[in-house]
VEXDREN-2710 file (C-alpha; in Angstrom, 1 decimal):
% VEXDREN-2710
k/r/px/py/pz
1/UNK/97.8/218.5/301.8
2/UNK/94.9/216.9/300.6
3/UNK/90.7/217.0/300.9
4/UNK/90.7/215.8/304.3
5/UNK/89.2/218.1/306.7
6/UNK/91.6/216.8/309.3
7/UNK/90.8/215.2/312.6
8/UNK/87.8/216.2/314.4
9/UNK/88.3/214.8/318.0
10/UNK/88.6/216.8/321.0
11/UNK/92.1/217.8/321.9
12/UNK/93.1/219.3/325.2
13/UNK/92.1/223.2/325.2
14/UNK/94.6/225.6/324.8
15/UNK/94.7/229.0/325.8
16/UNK/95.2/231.9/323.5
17/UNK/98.5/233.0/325.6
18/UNK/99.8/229.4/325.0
19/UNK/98.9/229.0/321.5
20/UNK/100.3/232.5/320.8
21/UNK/103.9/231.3/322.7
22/UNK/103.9/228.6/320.2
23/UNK/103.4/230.7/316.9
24/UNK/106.2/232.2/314.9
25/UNK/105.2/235.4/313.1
26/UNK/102.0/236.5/314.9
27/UNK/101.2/240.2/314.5
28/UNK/100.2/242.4/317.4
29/UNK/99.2/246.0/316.8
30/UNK/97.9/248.6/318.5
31/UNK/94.5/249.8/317.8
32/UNK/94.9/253.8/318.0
33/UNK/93.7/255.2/314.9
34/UNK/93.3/251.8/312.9
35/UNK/90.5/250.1/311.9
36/UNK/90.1/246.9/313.8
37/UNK/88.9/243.8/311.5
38/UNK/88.4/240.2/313.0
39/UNK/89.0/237.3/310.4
40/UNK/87.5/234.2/311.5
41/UNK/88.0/230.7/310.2
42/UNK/84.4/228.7/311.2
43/UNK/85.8/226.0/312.8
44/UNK/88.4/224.9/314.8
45/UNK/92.3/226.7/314.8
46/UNK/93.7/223.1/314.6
47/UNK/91.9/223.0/310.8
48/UNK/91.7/226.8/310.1
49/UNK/95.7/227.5/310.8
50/UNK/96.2/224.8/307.8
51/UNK/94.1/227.0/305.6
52/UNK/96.4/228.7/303.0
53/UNK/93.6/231.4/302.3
54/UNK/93.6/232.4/306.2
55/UNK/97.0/232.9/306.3
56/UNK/96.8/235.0/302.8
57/UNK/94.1/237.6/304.5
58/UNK/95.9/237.8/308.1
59/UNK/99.1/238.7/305.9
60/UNK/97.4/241.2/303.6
61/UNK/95.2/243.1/305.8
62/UNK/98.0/243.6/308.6
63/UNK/99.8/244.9/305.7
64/UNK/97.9/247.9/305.4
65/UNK/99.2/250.5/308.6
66/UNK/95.9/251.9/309.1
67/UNK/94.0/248.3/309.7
68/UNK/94.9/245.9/312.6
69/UNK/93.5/242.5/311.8
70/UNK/92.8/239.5/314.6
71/UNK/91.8/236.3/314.1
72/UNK/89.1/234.3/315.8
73/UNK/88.3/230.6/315.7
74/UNK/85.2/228.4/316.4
75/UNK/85.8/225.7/318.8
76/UNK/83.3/223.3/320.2
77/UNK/83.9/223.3/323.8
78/UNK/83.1/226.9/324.1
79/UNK/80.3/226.8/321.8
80/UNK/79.1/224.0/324.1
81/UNK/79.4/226.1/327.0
82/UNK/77.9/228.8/325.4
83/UNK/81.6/230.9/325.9
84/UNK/81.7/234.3/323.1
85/UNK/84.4/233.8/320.9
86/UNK/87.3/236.0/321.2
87/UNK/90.4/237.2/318.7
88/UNK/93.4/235.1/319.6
89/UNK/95.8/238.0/319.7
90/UNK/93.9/240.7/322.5
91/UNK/90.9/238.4/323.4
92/UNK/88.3/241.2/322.6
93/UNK/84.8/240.0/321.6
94/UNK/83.6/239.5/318.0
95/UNK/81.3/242.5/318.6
96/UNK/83.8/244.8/319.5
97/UNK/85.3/244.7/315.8
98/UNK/84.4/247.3/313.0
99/UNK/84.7/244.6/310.8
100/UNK/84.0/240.3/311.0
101/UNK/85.1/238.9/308.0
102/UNK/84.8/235.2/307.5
103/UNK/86.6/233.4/305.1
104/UNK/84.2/230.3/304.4
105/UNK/85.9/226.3/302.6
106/UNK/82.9/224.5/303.4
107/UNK/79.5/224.4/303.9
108/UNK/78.8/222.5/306.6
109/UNK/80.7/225.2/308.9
110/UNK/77.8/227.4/307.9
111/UNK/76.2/226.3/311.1
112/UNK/79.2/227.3/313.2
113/UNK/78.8/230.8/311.3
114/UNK/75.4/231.4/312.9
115/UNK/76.3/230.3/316.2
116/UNK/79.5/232.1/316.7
117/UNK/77.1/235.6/315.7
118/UNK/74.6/234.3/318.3
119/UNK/76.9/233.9/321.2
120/UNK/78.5/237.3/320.3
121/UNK/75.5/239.3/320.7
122/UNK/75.5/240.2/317.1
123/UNK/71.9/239.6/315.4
124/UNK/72.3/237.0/313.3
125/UNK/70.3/238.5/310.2
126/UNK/71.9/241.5/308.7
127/UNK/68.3/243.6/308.8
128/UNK/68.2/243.3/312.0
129/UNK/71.7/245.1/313.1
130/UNK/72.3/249.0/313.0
131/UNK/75.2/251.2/312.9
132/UNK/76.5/250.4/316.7
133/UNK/77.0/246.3/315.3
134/UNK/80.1/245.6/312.9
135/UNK/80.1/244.8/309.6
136/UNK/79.9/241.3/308.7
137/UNK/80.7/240.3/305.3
138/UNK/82.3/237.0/304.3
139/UNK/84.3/235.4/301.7
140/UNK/85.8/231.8/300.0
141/UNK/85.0/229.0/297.7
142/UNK/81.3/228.2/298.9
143/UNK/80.4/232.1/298.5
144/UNK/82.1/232.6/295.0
145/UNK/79.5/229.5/294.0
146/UNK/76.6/230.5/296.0
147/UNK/76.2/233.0/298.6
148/UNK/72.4/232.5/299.0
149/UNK/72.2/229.8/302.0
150/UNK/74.2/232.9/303.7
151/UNK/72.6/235.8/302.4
152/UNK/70.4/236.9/305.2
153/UNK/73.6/236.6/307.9
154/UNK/75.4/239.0/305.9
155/UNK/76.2/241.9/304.8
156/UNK/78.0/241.8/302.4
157/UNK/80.2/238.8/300.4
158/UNK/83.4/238.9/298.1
159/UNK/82.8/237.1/294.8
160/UNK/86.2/236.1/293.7
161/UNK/89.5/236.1/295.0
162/UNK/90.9/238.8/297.6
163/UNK/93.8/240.1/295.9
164/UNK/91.5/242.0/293.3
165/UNK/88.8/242.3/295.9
166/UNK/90.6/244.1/298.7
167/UNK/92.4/247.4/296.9
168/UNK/88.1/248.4/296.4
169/UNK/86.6/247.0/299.3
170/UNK/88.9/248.9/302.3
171/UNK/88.7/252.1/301.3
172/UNK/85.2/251.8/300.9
173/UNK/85.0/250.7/304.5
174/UNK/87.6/252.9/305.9
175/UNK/85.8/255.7/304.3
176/UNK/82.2/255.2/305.5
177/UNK/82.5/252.9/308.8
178/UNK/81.7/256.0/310.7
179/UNK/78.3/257.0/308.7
180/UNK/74.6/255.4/308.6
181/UNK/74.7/251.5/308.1
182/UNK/72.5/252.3/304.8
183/UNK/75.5/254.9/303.4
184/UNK/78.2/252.2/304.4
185/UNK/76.5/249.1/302.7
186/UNK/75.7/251.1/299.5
187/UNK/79.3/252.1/299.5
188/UNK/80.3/248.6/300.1
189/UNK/77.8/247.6/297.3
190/UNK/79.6/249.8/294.6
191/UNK/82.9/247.9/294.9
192/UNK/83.6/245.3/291.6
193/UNK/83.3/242.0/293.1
194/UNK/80.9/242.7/296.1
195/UNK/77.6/241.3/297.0
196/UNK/75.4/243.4/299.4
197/UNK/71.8/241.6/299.6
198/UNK/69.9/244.4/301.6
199/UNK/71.4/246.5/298.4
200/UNK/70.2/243.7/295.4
201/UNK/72.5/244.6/292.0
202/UNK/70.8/245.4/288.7
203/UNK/73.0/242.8/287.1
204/UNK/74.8/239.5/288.1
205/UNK/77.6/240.3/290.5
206/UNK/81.3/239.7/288.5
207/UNK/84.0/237.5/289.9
208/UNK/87.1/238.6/290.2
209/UNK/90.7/237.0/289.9
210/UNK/94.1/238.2/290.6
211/UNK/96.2/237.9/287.0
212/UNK/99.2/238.2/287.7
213/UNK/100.2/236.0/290.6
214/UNK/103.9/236.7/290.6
215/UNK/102.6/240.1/292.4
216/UNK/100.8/238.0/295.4
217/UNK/103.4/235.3/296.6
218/UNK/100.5/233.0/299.1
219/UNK/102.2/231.3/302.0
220/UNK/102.4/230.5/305.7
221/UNK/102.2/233.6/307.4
222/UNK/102.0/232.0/310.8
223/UNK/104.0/228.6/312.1
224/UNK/102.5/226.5/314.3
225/UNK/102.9/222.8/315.5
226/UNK/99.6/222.9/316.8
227/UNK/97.8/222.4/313.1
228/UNK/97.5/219.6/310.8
229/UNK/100.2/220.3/308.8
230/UNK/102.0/222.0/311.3
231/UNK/105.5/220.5/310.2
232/UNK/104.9/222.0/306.7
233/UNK/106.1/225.6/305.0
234/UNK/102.9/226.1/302.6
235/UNK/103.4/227.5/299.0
236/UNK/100.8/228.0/296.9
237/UNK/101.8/227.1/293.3
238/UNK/99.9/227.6/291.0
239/UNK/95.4/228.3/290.8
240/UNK/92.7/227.0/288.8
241/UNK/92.5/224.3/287.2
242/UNK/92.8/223.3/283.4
243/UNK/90.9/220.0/283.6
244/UNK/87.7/220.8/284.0
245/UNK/85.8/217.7/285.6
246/UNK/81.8/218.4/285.8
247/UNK/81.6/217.6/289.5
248/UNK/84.4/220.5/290.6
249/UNK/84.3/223.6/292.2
250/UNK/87.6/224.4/292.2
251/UNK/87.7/224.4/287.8
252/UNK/85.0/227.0/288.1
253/UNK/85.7/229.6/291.4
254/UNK/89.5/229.8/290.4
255/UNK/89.4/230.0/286.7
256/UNK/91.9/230.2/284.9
257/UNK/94.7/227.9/285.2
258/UNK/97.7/230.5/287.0
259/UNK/101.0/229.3/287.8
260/UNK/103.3/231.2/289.5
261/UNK/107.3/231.2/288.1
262/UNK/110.2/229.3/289.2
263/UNK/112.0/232.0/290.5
264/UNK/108.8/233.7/292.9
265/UNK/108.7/230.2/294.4
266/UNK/112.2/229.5/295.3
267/UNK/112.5/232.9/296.7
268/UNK/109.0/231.9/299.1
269/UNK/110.7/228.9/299.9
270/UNK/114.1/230.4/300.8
271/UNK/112.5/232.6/303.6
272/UNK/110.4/229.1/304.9
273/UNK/113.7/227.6/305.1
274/UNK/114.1/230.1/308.4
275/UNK/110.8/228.0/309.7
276/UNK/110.6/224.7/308.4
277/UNK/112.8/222.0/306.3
278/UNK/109.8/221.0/304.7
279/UNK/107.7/222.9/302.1
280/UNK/104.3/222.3/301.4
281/UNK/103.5/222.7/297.6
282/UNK/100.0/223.7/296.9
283/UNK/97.7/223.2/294.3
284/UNK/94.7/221.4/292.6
285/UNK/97.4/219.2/290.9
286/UNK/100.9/220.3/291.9
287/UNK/101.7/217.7/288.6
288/UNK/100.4/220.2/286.2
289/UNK/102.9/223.0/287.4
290/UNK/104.9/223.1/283.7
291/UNK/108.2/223.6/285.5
292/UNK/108.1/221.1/288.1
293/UNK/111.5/219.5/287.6
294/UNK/113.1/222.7/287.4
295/UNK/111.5/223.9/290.8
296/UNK/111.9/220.5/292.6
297/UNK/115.4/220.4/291.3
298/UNK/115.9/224.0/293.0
299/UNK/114.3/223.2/296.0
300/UNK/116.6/220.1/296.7
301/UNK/119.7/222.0/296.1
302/UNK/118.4/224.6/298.3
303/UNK/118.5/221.9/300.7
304/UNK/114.6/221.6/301.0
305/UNK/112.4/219.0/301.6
306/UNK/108.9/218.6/300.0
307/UNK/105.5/217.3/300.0
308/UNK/103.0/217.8/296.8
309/UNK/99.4/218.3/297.9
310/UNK/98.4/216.5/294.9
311/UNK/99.3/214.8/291.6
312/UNK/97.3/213.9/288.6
313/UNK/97.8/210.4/287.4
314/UNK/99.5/210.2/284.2
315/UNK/102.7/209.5/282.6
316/UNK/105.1/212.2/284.4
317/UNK/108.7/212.5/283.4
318/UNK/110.5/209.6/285.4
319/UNK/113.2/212.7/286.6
320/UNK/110.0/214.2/287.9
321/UNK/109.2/210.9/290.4
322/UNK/113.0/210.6/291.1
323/UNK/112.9/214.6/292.0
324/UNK/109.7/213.7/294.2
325/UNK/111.3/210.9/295.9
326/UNK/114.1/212.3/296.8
327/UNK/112.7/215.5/297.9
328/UNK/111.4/213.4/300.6
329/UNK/107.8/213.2/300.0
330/UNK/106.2/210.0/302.1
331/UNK/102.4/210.2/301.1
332/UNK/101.0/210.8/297.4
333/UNK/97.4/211.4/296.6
334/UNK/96.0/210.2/293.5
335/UNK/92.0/210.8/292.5
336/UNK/90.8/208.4/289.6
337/UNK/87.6/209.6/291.3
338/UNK/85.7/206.7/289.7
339/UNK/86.2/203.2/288.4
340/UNK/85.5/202.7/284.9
341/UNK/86.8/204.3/282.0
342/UNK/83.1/205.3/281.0
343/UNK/82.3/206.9/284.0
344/UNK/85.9/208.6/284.0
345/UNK/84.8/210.2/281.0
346/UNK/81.4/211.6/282.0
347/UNK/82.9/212.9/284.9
348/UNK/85.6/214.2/282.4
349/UNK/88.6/213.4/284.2
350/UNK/90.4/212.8/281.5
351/UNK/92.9/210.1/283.2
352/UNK/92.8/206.3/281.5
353/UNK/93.3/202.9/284.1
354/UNK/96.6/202.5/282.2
355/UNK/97.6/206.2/283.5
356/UNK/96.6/205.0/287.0
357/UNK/98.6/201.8/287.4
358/UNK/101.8/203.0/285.8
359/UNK/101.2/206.1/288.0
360/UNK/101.2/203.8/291.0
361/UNK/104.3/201.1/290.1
362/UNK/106.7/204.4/289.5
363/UNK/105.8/205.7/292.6
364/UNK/106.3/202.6/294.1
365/UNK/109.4/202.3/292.6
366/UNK/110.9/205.6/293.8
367/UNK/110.0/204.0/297.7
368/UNK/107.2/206.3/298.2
369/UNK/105.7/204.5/301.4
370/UNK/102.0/205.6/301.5
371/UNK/99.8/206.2/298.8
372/UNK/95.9/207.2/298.8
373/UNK/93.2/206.9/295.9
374/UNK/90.1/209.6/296.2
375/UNK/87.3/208.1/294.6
376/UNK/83.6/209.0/294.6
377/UNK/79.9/207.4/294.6
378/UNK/76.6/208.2/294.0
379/UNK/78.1/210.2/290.3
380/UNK/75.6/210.6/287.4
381/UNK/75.2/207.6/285.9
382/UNK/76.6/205.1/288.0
383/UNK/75.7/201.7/288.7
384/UNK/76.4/198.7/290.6
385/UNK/79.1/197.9/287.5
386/UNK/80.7/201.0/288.4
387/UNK/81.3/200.2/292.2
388/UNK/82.9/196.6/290.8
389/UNK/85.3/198.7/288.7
390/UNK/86.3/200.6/291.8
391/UNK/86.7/197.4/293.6
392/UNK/88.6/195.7/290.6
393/UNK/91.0/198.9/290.3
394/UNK/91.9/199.1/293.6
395/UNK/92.8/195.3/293.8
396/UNK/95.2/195.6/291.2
397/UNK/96.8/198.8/292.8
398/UNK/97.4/196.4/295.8
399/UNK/98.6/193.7/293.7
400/UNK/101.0/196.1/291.7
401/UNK/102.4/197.5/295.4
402/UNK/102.9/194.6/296.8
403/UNK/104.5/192.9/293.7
404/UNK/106.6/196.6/293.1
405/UNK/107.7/197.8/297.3
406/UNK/106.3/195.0/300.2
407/UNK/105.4/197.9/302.7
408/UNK/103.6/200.7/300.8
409/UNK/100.5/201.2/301.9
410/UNK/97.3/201.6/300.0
411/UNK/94.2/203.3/301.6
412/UNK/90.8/204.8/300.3
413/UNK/88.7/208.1/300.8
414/UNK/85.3/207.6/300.0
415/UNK/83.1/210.7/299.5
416/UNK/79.1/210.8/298.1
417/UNK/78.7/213.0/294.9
418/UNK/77.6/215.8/296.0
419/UNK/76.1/218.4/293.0
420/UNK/77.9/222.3/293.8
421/UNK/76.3/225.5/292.8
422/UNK/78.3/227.1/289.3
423/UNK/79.5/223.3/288.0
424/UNK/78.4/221.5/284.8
425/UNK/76.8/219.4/287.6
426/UNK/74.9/221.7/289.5
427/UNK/71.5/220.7/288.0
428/UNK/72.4/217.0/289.0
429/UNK/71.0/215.1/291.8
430/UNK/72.6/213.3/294.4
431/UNK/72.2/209.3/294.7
432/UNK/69.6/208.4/296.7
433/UNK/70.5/208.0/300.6
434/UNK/70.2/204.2/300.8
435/UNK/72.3/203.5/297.6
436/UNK/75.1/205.5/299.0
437/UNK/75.2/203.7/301.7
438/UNK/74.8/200.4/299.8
439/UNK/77.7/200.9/297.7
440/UNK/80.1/202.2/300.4
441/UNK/79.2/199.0/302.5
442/UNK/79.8/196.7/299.2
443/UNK/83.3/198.8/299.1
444/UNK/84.3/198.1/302.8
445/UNK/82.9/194.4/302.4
446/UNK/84.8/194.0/299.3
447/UNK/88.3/195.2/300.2
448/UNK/88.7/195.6/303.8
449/UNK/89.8/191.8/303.7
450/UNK/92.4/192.5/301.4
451/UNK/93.8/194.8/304.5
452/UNK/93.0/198.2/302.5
453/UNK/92.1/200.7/304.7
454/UNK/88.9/203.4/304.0
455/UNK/88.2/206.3/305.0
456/UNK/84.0/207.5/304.0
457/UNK/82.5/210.1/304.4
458/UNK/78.8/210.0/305.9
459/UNK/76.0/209.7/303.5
460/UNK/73.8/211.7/305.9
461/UNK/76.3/214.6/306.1
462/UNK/76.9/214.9/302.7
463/UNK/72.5/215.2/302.2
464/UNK/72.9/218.3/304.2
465/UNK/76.1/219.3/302.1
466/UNK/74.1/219.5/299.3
467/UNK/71.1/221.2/300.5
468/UNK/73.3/224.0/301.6
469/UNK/75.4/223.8/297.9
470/UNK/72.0/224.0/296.5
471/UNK/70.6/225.9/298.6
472/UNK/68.4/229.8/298.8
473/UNK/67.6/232.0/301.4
474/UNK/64.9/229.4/302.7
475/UNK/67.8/226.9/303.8
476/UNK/68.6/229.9/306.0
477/UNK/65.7/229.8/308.4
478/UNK/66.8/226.2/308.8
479/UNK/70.2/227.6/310.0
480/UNK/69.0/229.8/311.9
481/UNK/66.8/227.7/313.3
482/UNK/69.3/225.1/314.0
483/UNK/70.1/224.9/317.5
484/UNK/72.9/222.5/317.7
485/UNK/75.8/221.6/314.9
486/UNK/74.4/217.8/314.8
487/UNK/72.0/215.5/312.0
488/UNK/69.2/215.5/314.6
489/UNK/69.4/219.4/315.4
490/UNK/69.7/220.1/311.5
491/UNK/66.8/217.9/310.9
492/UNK/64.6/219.1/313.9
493/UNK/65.2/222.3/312.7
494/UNK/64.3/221.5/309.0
495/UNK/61.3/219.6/310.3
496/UNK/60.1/223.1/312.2
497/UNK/60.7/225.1/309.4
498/UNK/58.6/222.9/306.6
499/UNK/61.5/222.8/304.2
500/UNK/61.7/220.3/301.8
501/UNK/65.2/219.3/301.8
502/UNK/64.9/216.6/298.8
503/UNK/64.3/219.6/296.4
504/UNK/67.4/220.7/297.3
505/UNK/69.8/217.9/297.5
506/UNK/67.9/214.9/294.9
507/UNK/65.9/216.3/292.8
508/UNK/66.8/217.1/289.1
509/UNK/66.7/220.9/288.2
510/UNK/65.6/221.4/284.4
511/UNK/67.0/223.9/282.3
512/UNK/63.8/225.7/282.6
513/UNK/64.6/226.7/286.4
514/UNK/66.4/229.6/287.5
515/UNK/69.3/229.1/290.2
516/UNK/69.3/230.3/293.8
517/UNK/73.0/231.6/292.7
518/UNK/71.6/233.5/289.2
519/UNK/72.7/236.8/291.0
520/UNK/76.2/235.8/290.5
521/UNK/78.5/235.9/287.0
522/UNK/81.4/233.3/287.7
523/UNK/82.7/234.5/284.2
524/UNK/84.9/232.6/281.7
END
C-alpha cells in the first residue's frame, strides 16, 4: 500500500502444491484446444501476488475460454541453483508456453527478466528464436516510458494499459501462433498499442488507455497470506493522476485522472467481503477520489474495514479523517517529497508546509498510530539548505505527534532522484553519487537521535535505476552480459561491455538530443 518494494530476505521455500493449498480463487484449466500463455511477475511471488496489475491480467486472460493463462515467478534460490522456472499451477517450463508475457513495475527486475529466459532455454534476444520458441512480449509502467533497455529480449511490448490493449492483441495471436515467426510478429505489429522491434513502425507507437473504467472493475483475483499485503482485499480506485509533479511516471503512463463510481466500488468490495474484512484502496492518492466520504461511509456500513494506499497532504474534510479513522486504517503515507517550499514547487507538488503539519495533527487526532513521510534527494536544484528543510520539517512533525497522540510513530523513506524516461524530468541528471550519500548520512545523523526511524534506498542501486530509465539498446548488452543480479556483476558486466553508464544516469540531455524512447507517443 505504498512504494515499498516489500521485504527482500530469504523466506523458507514453498512449493507450488503448498502455495497453491493456500490460495483462494486459483484457476486451473485444461489445455486442449486453448492457447497456453505464462504471465510472469520478475521477481519474487511474495512481491508479485501484491501487484494489482498481475492479478488484473491472470483475471482477464482466464476469462477468455479459448486461452488458459499460468503464472510464473522469479525466485532467487532457484535462480541460484540455476533451477528453470516453472508455472505455479501445472509446473510446465517457460518454454513450453505459446505465449510469456511479462508484466514489468521496475527496472531493476530487468536483470531477473534475462535470467529467467536463460535458464529456460529460450534465447534471450528475440532474433535469435524461431517459430518452435514462444512468443515473448512484455508489458507495465517501465515499458509504457521506455521499452528500449528491453528491446532486443523481446518481441513485442504493450504501450499503454491492457484493457484496450488485449481485445487487438489476442486475436492477433490466436490467429497466427501457428504460422512463420515473421507472419506472427507482423501481425502482432499491426495491433494499436504494440511495439514489435524486429518490425520498427513508421511512426511513434500510441498509448492506449481504457476510458471507461466502470467496464473493468481491477481487484484481487487471488487471496493469499503468503504476500505483503496478504491480509488486504485490493481495489483499485481510481488511475492517473491530476497533479502532475516533474519527477513522476505515474502522471504520464496513466493519463488522465479516471475514477471509478461509488457504486462499481462497493459492489468490488461486497464480493472481498467473502475473503477479507479489510479492503485495500488503491491509487496514486486515494485522497483525490471526489467521493471519498460517500465510499468510506459505504464501506463502514457494509461492515468493512480499510486501508488507503496513499493520501495527499492537504486540508481534507475533517468527516473524511473521522471516516479514515474509524474504518480502521493504522498506517498513513504522506509524500512532501522535499523540504522547502521552493523546491516543492519546482518539483510541482503543489502541497504548502502548512498543508503538511495540519495534515499530520488531524491524523493524529483521529489515533492513527503510524504515520510515514516519502521524501526525496538528489532533485534538481537542491542544496544543502534543502536537506536542512527536510530535517527542520520532520522535527516539527515529531514535535506536533508527540504534543497531539504520545505513541504515534513517525518514520522516513528516503529515495535518490532518479530522472524516468516520458517525465518533464527526463532530460535531468541525477546528483552525483557522493552527494547522495552525503545528504542521506546528514539525514540519519540529524534525526536518528530524535528516535525517527529511516528507511533509504541505496545510492548505488538507484545509478543503475537510472541507467536502465535512461537507457537504449546498448544498456542491453550490459544485461545480457550481466551474469549475476548484484552491483559488482552489473558493473563487471558494464566494465566488459565499454558502456559509459554516466551518460546515462548524470549527464544533462539538451533539447537538441533525441531520446532512446522517441519511438513511443505517450499522448496527452
Amino acid at each position: 500500500m505504498n512504494r515499498d518494494r516489500g521485504n527482500r530476505a530469504r523466506r523458507p521455500a514453498i512449493s507450488a502444491k503448498e502455495r497453491l493449498a493456500r490460495e483462494e480463487g486459483t484457476i486451473i484449466k485444461d489445455w486442449g484446444g486453448r492457447l497456453p500463455i505464462a504471465l510472469v511477475y520478475p521477481n519474487s511471488y511474495y512481491i508479485g501476488m501484491s501487484n494489482l496489475g498481475l492479478h488484473t491480467l491472470y483475471s482477464q486472460l482466464n476469462s477468455y475460454r479459448d486461452i488458459v493463462c499460468e503464472r510464473v515467478f522469479w525466485e532467487r534460490e532457484n535462480q541460484e541453483r540455476k533451477i528453470p522456472p516453472r508455472s505455479l499451477e501445472s509446473g510446465r517450463p517457460l518454454a513450453a508456453f505459446k505465449v510469456v508475457a511479462f508484466t514489468i513495475s521496475y527496472e531493476i527486475d530487468y536483470f531477473n527478466i534475462v535470467s529467467m529466459l536463460k535458464t529456460s532455454g529460450i534465447p534471450p534476444l528475440a532474433a535469435d528464436r524461431d517459430e518452435s520458441q514462444p512468443l515473448v512480449i512484455a508489458g507495465g509502467p517501465c515499458v509504457i516510458a521506455n521499452p528500449m533497455p528491453l528491446a532486443p529480449f523481446f518481441d513485442g511490448f504493450g504501450i499503454g494499459e491492457a484493457e484496450k490493449l488485449l481485445p487487438g492483441l489476442l486475436p492477433a495471436i490466436i490467429d497466427n501462433v501457428g504460422t512463420k515467426r515473421t507472419t506472427l510478429l507482423k501481425a502482432v505489429a499491426g495491433v494499436p498499442g504494440m511495439y514489435v522491434p524486429l518490425v520498427p513502425p513508421a511512426t511513434p507507437v500510441t498509448r492506449q488507455r481504457a476510458e471507461n473504467l466502470d467496464r473493468f472493475p481491477v481487484n484481487s483475483a487471488l487471496l493469499t497470506g503468503d504476500t505483503e499485503l496478504g491480509e488486504l482485499y485490493l481495489i483499485e480506485v481510481e488511475r492517473g493522476c491530476p497533479w502532475h509533479c516533474r519527477f513522476c511516471l505515474v502522471s504520464t503512463a496513466f493519463r488522465p485522472m479516471r475514477f471509478r463510481s461509488v457504486a462499481t466500488l462497493l459492489n468490488q468490495a461486497k464480493e472481498g467481503l467473502r475473503y477479507r474484512q479489510r479492503m485495500g484502496l488503491v491509487g496514486p492518492a486515494v485522497s483525490d477520489y471526489p467521493h471519498l466520504e460517500e465510499l468510506l461511509s459505504g464501506l463502514r456500513q457494509m461492515g468493512a474495514q480499510f486501508s488507503l494506499s496513499s493520501m495527499r497532504a492537504g486540508r481534507l474534510p475533517e468527516r473524511v479523517l473521522a471516516e479514515i479513522a474509524a474504518g480502521g486504517a493504522r498506517t498513513i503515507a504522506l509524500a512532501p517529497e522535499a523540504g522547502s517550499e521552493r523546491l516543492r514547487q519546482i518539483i510541482n507538488k503543489g502541497i504548502s508546509e502548512d498543508d503538511i503539519t495540519d495534515t499530520i495533527v488531524r491524523l493524529a487526532r483521529h489515533g492513527i498510530k503510524q504515520l510515514k513521510l516519502y521524501f526525496m534527494v538528489g532533485l534538481p536544484t537542491e542544496t544543502d539548505e534543502d536537506i536542512a528543510e527536510i530535517v527542520k520539517l520532520t522535527r516539527q512533525c515529531k514535535r506536533l505527534l508527540d504534543r497531539q497522540a504520545k505513541g504515534t510513530r513517525l518514520s522516513l523513506n528516503i529515495a535518490p532522484f532518479v530522472p524516468k524516461a516520458s517525465t518533464p524530468f527526463q532530460r535531468l541528471p541525477m546528483a552525483p553519487l557522493i552527494t547522495l550519500k552525503n545528504r542521506i548520512a546528514r539525514l540519519k545523523d540529524s534525526l536518528a537521535p530524535a528516535g525517527i526511524q529511516m528507511k533509504c534506498e541505496s545510492p548505488a542501486w538507484s545509478h543503475v535505476q537510472a541507467a536502465l530509465a535512461r537507457g537504449d539498446i546498448n544498456v542491453a548488452r550490459v544485461l545480457n552480459t550481466t551474469k549475476e543480479n548484484s552491483l559488482a556483476g552489473w558493473r563487471r558486466a558494464v566494465a566488459e561491455c565499454h558502456l559509459d553508464t554516466d551518460f546515462y544516469a548524470h549527464q544533462k540531455w539538451p533539447e537538441s538530443q533525441k531520446l532512446p524512447w522517441a519511438i513511443i507517443d505517450t499522448g496527452s
